[in-house]
C-alpha positions as CSV (number, residue, x, y, z in Angstrom):
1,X,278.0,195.2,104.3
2,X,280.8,197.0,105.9
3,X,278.7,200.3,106.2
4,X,275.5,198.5,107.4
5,X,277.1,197.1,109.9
6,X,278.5,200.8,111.1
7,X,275.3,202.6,110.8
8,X,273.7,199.5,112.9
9,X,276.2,200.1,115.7
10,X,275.8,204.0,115.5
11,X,272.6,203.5,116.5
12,X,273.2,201.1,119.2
13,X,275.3,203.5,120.5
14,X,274.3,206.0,122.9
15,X,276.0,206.2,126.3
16,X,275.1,208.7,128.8
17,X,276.9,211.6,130.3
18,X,276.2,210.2,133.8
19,X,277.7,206.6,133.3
20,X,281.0,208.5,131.4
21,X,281.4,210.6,134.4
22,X,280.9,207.8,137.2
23,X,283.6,205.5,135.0
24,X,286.0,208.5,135.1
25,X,285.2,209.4,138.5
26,X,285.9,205.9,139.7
27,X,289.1,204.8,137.4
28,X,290.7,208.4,138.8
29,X,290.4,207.2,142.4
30,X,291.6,204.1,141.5
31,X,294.8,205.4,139.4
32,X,295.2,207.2,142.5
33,X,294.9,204.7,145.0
34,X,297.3,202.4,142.5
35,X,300.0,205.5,142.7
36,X,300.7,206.2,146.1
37,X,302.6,203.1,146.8
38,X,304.4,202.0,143.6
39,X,305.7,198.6,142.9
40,X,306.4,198.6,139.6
41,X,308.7,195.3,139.9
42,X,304.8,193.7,140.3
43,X,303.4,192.5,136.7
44,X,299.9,192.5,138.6
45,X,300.5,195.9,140.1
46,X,301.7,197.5,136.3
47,X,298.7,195.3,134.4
48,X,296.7,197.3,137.0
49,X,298.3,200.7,136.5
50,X,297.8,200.0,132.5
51,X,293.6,198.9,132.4
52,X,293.0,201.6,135.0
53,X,295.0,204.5,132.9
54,X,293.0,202.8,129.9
55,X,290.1,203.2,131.4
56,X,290.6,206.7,132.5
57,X,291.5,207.4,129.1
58,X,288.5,205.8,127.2
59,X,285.5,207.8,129.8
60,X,287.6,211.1,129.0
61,X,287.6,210.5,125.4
62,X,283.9,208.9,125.7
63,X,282.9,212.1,127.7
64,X,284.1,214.5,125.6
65,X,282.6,212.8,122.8
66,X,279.0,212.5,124.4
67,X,279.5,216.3,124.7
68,X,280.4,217.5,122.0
69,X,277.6,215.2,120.0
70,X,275.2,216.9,122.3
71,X,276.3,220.7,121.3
């Protein structure tokens, strides 16, 4: 069941370089816009920091992925 349920989702799967690069494109500006005035006494402003850094993160590793599937 365990491996039905992977290939099923395999197939499901299939982002596209342009949505990869628009997430990265707009969780870098945000990082950025997050960083030039820190606060990191603000839980809100470091719960911020953290999803945005995730995101940045997961479109690299989502983009990289997408090309490297492609080659």
């Amino acid at each position: 069941m365990y491996g039905t349920v992977l290939d099923s989702l395999e197939d499901r799967y299939n982002p596209s370089v342009l949505s990869a690069v628009i997430l990265l494109m707009g969780s870098s500006f945000s990082l950025f816009l997050f960083l030039n005035s820190p606060d990191f006494t603000n839980p809100y402003y470091v719960f911020g920091v953290g999803v945005t850094g995730l995101t940045l993160l997961f479109a690299a590793v989502m983009l990289v992925s997408v090309l490297l599937k492609r080659r």
